[in-house]
C-alpha positions as CSV (number, residue, x, y, z in Angstrom):
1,X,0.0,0.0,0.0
2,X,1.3,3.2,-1.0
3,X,0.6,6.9,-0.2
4,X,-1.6,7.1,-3.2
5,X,-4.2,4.9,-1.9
6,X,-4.6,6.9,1.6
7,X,-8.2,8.2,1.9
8,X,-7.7,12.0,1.6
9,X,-10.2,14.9,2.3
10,X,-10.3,18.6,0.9
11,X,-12.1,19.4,4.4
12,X,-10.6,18.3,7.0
13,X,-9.7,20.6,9.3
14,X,-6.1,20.1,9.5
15,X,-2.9,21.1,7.6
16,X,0.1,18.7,7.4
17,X,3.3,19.4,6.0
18,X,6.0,16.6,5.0
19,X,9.5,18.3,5.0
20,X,11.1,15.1,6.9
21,X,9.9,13.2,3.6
22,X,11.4,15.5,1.3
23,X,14.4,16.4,2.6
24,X,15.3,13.0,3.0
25,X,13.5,10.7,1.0
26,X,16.0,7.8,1.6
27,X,14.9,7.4,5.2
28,X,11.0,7.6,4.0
29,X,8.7,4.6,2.7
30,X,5.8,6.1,1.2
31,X,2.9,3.7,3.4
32,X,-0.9,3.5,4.5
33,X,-2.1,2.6,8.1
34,X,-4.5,-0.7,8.2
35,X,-8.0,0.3,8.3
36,X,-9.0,0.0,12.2
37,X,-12.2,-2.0,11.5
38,X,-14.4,-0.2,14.4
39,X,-12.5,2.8,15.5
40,X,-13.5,4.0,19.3
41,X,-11.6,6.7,21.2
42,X,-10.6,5.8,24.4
43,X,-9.3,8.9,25.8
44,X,-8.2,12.3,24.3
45,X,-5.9,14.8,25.3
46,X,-8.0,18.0,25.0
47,X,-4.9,20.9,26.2
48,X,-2.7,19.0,23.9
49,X,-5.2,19.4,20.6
50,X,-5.8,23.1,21.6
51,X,-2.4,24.1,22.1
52,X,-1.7,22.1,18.4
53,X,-4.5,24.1,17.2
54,X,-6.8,21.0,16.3
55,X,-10.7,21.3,17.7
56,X,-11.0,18.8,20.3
57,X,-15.1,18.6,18.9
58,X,-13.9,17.9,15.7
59,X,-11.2,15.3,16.8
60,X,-14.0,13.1,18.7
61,X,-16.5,13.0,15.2
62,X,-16.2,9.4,13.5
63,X,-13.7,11.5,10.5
64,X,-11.7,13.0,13.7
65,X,-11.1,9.3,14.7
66,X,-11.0,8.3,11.3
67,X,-7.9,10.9,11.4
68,X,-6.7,9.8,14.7
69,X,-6.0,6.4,13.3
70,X,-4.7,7.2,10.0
71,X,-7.7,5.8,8.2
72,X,-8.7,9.7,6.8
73,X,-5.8,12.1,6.0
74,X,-5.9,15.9,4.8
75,X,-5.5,16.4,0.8
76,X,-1.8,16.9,-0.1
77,X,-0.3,14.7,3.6
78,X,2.1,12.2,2.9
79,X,2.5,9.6,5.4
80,X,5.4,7.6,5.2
81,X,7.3,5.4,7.6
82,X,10.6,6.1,8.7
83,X,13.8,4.2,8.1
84,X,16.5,3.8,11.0
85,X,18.6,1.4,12.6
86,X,19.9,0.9,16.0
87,X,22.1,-0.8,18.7
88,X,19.6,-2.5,21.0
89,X,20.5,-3.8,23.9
90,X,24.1,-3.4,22.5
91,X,23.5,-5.3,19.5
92,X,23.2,-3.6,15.9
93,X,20.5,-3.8,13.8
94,X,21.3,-2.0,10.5
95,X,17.4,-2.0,9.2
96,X,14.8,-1.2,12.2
97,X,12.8,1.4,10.5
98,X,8.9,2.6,12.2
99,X,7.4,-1.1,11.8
100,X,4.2,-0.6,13.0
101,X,4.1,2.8,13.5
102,X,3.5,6.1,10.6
103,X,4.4,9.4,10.5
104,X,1.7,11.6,9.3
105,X,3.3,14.4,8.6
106,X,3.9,17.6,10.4
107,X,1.8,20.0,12.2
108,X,2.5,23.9,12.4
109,X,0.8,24.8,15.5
110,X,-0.9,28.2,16.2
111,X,2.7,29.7,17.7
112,X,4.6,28.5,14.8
113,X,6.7,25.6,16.2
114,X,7.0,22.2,14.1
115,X,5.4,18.9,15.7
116,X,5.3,15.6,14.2
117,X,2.2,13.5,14.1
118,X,2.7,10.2,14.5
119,X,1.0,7.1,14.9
120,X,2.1,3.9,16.8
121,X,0.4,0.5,16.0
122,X,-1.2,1.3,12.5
123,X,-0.3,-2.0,11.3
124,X,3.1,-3.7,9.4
125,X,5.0,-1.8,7.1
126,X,8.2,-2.9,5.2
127,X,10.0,-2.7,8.6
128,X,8.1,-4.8,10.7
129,X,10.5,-8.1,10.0
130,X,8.5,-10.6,12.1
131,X,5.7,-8.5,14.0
132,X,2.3,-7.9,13.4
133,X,2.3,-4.1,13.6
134,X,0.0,-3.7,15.7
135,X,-0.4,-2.7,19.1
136,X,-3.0,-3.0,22.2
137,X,-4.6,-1.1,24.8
138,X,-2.7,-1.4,27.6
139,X,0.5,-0.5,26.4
140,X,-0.8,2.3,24.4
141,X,-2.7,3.6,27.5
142,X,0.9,3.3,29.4
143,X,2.8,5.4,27.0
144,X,-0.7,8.4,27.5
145,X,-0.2,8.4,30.6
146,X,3.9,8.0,31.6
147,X,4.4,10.3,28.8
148,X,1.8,13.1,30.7
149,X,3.1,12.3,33.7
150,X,6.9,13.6,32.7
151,X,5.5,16.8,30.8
152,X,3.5,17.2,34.1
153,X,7.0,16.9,36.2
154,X,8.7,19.0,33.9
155,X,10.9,16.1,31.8
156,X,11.2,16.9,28.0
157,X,9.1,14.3,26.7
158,X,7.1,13.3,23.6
159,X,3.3,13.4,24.2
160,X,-0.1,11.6,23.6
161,X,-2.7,13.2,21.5
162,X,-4.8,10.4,21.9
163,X,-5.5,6.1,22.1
164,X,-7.9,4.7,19.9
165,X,-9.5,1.4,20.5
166,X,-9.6,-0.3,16.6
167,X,-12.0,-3.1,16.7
168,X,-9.4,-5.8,15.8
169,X,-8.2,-8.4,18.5
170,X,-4.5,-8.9,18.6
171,X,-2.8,-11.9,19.5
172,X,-0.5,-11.5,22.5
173,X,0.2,-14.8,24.9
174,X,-3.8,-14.7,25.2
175,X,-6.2,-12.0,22.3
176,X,-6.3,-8.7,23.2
177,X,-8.0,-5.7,22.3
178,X,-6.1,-3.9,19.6
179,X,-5.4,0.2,19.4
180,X,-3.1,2.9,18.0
181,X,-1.2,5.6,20.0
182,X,-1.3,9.2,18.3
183,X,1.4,10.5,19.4
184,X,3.3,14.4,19.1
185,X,6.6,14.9,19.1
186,X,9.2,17.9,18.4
187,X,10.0,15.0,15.4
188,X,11.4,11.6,15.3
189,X,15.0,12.3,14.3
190,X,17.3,9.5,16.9
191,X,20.6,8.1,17.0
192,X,19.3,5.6,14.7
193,X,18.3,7.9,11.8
194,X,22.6,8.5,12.1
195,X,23.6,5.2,12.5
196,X,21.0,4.2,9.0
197,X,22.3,7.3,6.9
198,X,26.0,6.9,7.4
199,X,25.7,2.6,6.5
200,X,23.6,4.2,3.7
201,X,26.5,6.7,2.6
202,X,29.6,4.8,3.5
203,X,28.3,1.7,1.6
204,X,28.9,-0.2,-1.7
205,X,29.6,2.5,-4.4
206,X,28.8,5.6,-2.0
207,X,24.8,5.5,-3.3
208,X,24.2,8.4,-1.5
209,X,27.3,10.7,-0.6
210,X,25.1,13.4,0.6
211,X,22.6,11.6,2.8
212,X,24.6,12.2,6.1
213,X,25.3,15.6,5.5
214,X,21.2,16.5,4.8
215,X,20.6,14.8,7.5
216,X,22.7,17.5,10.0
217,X,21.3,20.0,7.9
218,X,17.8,18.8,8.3
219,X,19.0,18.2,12.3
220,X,20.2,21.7,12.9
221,X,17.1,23.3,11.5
222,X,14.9,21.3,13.2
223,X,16.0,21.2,16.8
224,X,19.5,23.3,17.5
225,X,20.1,25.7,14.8
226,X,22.5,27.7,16.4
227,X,25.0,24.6,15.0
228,X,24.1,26.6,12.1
229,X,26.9,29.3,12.9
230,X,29.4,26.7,13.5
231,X,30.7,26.8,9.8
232,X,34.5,28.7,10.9
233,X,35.5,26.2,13.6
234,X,36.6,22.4,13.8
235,X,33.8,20.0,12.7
236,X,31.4,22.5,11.4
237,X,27.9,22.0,12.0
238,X,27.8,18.7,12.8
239,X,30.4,18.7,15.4
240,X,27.9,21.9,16.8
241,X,25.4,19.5,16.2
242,X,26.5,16.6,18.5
243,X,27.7,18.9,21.2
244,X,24.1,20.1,21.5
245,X,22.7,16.8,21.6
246,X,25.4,15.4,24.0
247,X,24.1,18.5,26.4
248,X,20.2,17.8,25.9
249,X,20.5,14.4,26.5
250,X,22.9,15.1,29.8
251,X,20.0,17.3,30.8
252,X,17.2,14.7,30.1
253,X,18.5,11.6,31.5
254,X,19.3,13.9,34.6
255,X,16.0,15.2,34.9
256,X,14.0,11.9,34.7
257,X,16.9,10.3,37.3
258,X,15.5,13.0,39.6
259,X,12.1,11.9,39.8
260,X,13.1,8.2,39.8
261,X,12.1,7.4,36.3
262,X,13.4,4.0,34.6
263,X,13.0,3.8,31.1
264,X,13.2,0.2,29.7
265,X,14.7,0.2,26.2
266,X,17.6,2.8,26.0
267,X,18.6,1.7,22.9
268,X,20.2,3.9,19.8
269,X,17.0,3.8,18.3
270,X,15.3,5.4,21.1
271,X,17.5,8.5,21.9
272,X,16.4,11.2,20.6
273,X,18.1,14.5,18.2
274,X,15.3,17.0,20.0
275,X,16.6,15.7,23.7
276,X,12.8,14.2,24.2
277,X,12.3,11.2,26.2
278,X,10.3,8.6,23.7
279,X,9.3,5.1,23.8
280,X,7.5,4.3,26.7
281,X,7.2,0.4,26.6
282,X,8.6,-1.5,29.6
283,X,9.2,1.6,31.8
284,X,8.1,2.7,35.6
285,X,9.3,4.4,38.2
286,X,11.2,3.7,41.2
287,X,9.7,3.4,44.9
288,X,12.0,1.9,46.9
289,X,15.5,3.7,45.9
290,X,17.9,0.9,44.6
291,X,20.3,1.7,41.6
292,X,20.0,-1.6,40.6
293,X,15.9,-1.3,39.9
294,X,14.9,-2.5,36.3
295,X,11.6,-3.4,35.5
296,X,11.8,-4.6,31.7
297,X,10.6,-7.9,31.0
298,X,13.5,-8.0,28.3
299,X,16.2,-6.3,30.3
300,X,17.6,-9.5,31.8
301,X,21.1,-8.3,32.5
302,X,19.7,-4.8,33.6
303,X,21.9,-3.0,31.4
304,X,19.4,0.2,31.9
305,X,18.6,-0.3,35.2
306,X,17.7,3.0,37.2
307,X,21.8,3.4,38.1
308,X,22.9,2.5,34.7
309,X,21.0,5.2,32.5
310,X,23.6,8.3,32.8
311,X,26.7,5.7,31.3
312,X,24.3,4.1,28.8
313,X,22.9,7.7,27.8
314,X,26.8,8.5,27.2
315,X,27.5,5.0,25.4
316,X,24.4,5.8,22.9
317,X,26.2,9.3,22.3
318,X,29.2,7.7,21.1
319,X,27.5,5.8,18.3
320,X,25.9,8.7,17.4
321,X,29.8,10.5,16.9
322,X,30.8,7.6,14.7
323,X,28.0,7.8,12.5
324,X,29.0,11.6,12.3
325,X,32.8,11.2,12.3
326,X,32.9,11.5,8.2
327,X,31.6,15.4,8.8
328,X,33.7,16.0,11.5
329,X,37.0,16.4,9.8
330,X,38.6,14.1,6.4
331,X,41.5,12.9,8.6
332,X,39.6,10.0,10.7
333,X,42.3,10.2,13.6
334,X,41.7,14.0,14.0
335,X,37.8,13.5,13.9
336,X,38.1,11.1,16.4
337,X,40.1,13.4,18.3
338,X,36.8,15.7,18.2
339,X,34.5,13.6,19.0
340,X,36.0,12.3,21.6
341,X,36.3,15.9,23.1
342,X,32.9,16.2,22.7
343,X,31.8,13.3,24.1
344,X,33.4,14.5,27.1
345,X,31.7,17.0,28.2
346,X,28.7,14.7,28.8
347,X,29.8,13.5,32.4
348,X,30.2,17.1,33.8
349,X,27.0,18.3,32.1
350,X,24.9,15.6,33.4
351,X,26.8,15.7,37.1
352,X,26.0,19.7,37.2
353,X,22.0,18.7,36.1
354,X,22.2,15.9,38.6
355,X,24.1,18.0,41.4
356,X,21.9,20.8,40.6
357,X,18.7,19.3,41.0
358,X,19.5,17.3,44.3
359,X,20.7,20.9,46.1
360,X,17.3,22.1,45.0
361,X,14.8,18.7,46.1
362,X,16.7,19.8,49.2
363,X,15.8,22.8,49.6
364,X,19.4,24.1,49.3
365,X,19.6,27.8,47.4
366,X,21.6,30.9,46.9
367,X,25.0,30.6,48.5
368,X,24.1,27.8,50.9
369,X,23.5,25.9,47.9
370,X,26.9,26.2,46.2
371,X,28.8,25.8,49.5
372,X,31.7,22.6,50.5
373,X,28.8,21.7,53.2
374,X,25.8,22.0,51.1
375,X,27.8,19.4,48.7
376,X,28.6,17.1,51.4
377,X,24.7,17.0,52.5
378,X,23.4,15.9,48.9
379,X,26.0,13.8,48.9
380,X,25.4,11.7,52.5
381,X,21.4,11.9,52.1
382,X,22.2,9.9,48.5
383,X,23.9,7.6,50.7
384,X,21.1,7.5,53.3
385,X,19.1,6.5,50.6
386,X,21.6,3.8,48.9
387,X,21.4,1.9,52.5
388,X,17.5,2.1,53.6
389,X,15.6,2.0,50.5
390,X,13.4,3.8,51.1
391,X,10.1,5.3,48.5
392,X,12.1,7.5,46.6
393,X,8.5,10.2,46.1
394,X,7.7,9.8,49.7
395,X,10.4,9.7,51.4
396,X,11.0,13.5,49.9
397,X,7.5,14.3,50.9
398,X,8.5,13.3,54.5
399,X,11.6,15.1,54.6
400,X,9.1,18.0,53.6
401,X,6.7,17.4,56.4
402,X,9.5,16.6,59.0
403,X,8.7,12.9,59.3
404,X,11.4,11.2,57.0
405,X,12.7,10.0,60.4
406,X,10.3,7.5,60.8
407,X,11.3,6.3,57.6
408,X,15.3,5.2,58.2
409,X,16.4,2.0,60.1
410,X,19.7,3.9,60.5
411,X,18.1,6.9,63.0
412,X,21.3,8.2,64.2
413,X,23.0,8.6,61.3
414,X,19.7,10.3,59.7
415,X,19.4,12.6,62.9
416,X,23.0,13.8,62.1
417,X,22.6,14.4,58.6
418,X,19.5,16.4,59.6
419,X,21.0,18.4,62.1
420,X,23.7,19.3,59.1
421,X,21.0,20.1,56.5
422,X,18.7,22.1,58.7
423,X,21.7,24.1,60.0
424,X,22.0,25.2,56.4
425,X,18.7,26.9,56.6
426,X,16.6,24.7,53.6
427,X,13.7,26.2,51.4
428,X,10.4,24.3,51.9
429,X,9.0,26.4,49.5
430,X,11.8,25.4,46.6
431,X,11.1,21.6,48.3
432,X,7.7,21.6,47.5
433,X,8.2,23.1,43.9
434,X,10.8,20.4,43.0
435,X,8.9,17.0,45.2
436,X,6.5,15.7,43.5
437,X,3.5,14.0,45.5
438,X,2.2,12.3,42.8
439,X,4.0,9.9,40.2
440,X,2.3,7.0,38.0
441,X,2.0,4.5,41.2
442,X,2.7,1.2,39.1
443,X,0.2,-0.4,41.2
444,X,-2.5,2.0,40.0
445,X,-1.3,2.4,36.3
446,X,-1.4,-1.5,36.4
447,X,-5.0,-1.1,37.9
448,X,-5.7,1.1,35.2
449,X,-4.6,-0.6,32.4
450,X,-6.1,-3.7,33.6
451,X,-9.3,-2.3,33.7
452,X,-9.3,-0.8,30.3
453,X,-8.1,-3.6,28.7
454,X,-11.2,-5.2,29.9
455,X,-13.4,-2.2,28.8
456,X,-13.6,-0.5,31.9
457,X,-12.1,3.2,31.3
458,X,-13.3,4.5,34.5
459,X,-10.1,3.9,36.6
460,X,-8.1,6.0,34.1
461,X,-9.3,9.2,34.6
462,X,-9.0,10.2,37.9
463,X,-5.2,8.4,37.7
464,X,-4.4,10.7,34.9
465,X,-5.9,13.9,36.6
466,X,-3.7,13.1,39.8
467,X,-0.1,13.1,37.6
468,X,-1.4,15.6,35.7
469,X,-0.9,17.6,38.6
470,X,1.9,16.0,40.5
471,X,3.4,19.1,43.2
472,X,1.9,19.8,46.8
473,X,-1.0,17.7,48.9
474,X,-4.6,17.1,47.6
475,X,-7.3,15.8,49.4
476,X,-8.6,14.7,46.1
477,X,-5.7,12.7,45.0
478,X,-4.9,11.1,48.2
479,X,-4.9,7.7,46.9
480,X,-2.3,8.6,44.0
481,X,0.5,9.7,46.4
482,X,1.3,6.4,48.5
483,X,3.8,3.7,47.5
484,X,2.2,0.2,46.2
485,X,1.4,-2.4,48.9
486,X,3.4,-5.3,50.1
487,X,1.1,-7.5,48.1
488,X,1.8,-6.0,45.2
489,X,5.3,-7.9,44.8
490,X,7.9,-7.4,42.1
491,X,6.8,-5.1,39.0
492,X,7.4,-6.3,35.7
493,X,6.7,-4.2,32.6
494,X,6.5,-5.3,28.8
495,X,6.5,-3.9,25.6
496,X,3.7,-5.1,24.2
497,X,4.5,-6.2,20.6
């Protein structure tokens, strides 16, 4: 099925643009989503259509869904699916490519700023190798909300416009009901696109010289065009270009460390050019505190467990600089040389984002903050919690209240660190501001998902108004700030394909 044979409408309500697919054709397979047989929305994300400048009315008519689930297009879009590859799990794949997933095209919302539209589960395309392409409620519901949680707490993320319910049961170990994610992104340029343009311009007969270098060009006009300016120094552009992303992604990983976030599949493929968080299959987050905390089903040597992330972050950053090192300079040992610089500066940008964000969870500002003492504080309560374990969201919400101390098995040691820390006078005003109360409880996103995969939506909303609004106590979200139960045993999460 090609774009020609996509249902198109001269009304629709909706503009999309395909720049991805013309810059770069190489990396785009002109495709069709499967027709969802009985298309149902489950759940829509009303601020997110509005601030996209899409009618929420409009989106919820059977041609809104129709839209939602690539089954009705506006005249002129171009959906295509995008070719990549990737190292997952350390291995390389050289052909991965969006197999059961489409990009639209691209939305210019009211302010002006570029968002891809992109649907996940739309059926197999040419990349799908073994799968089925498609994809079912609960993990489509997991990725709505874990992906509004993070933009709720503040962590660059991609987002969920909406899940729709198709009709069609999908075989899993048992059927399941079968849906498609809509989901926005600032685009879907990763590591992988890199990794797939540089095998494609460094192969037999140099096809397609160029393909690396539109690519950057495509990259720095996209996301960091300052890299732009960068055309009188060593490496150009794209040297400018992977300095940027080696600092988003040092600022991203720190930022969902903070909150205790665990993302599953850290793979090439997954890392994004923008600095977004994406791809949020077998991920949760922590309660008890332990470095060692993975909760993929497929993550059996917890490569990306919660303590791993910052050296895997930097690990995926280096493939990306060898799929660039052809642009960085003609001499391969003085590119190196370059990248390796610029790889570097990934450790102290993440440590100052990770540093950073402890002094403030702890209340610690203005001078106190940058002092010897104020260092030695973040670095002892880390400690505290390495050797009690405690719930990672709590715990700070004690520490808040005054109560963490019933919290420790260690109380001397805790009563000493707190004498240190209140002595140097902490904020509970930047403490509340930078704690959240509220994170997806896995025990209640399980609930949730549970539920809905049964037909039963009415346990999602009130779980997605609660992280929707994550900082300071509510009476009304009460049940969404405490840690699972004992019963609840060991989380596993899974992909879902």
């Amino acid at each position: 099925m090609t774009a020609e044979t996509v249902p198109t409408s001269p009304t629709l309500p909706v503009t999309l643009s395909h720049r991805f697919a013309d810059d770069l054709p190489e990396l785009a397979l002109d495709w069709q989503a499967e027709t969802a047989p009985a298309p149902q929305l489950l759940v829509l994300n009303q601020p997110l259509a509005v601030e996209l400048g899409l009618d929420p009315a409009w989106l919820r008519t059977d041609d809104g869904v129709r839209f939602l689930v690539g089954n009705l297009v506006p005249e002129g879009a171009r959906p295509v699916a995008q070719a990549y590859a990737g190292h997952q799990f350390g291995g390389y794949s050289p052909r991965l490519g969006d197999g059961r997933a489409l990009l639209l095209g691209e939305l210019t919302t009211p302010d002006g700023t570029l968002r891809d539209l992109h649907l996940k589960g739309s059926g197999r395309t040419p990349f799908a190798r073994g799968g089925d392409g498609l994809a079912v409620v609960g993990p489509m519901l997991r990725e709505y909300v874990v992906s509004e949680a993070m933009h709720a707490l503040g962590v660059p993320t991609t987002r969920a416009l909406a899940v729709v319910a198709t009709g069609r049961t999908v075989q899993r170990e048992v059927p399941m009901p079968g849906a498609v994610l809509t989901r926005v992104a600032s685009s879907h340029l990763r590591v992988g696109s890199f990794q797939y343009a540089r095998a494609l311009a460094g192969g037999e007969g140099d096809r397609h010289p160029d393909l690396l270098r539109r690519l950057v060009d495509h990259a720095v006009a996209r996301h960091h065009p300052d890299a732009a300016h960068a055309t009188d120094r060593p490496g150009g552009p794209a040297l400018a270009l992977f300095e940027a992303v080696v600092a988003a992604q040092a600022d991203l990983v720190a930022r969902w460390m903070l909150v205790g976030f665990v993302h599953g599949v850290m793979n090439t493929d997954n890392v994004t050019i923008s600095g977004e968080t994406i791809d949020y299959g077998p991920c949760a987050f922590l309660e008890a505190f332990d470095p060692t905390t993975t909760f993929s089903s497929i993550d059996e040597g917890g490569r990306y467990a919660y303590g791993n992330q910052p050296p895997m972050a930097e690990w995926d950053l280096a493939r990306l600089a060898e799929a660039l090192l052809p642009l960085f300079h003609d001499d391969e040992a003085e590119a190196i040389t370059l990248a390796t610089t610029a790889l570097q500066g990934f450790r102290p940008r993440y440590s100052q984002a990770w540093d950073d964000g402890w002094r403030a969870k702890l209340g610690l500002a203005d001078e106190a903050a940058t002092s010897e003492a104020a260092a030695g504080v973040v670095d002892d309560f880390l400690a505290i919690l390495q050797t009690d374990h405690p719930d990672l969201t709590s715990f700070l919400v004690h520490l808040h209240a005054g109560t963490a101390r019933d919290h420790v098995l260690d109380v001397v040691t805790f009563d000493s660190w707190q004498q240190r820390w209140e002595s140097l006078g902490p904020d509970r005003d930047l403490m509340e501001r930078t704690n959240p109360v509220r994170v997806p409880r896995n025990h209640l996103v399980e609930e949730a998902l549970t539920a809905a995969t049964a037909g039963d939506l009415a346990p999602l909303g009130p779980l997605l108004a609660a992280i929707a609004s994550p900082w300071g106590e509510s009476a009304d979200f009460q049940a969404y700030a405490g840690a699972a139960p004992d019963t609840f045993g060991q989380y596993t999460t899974y992909c879902g394909t």
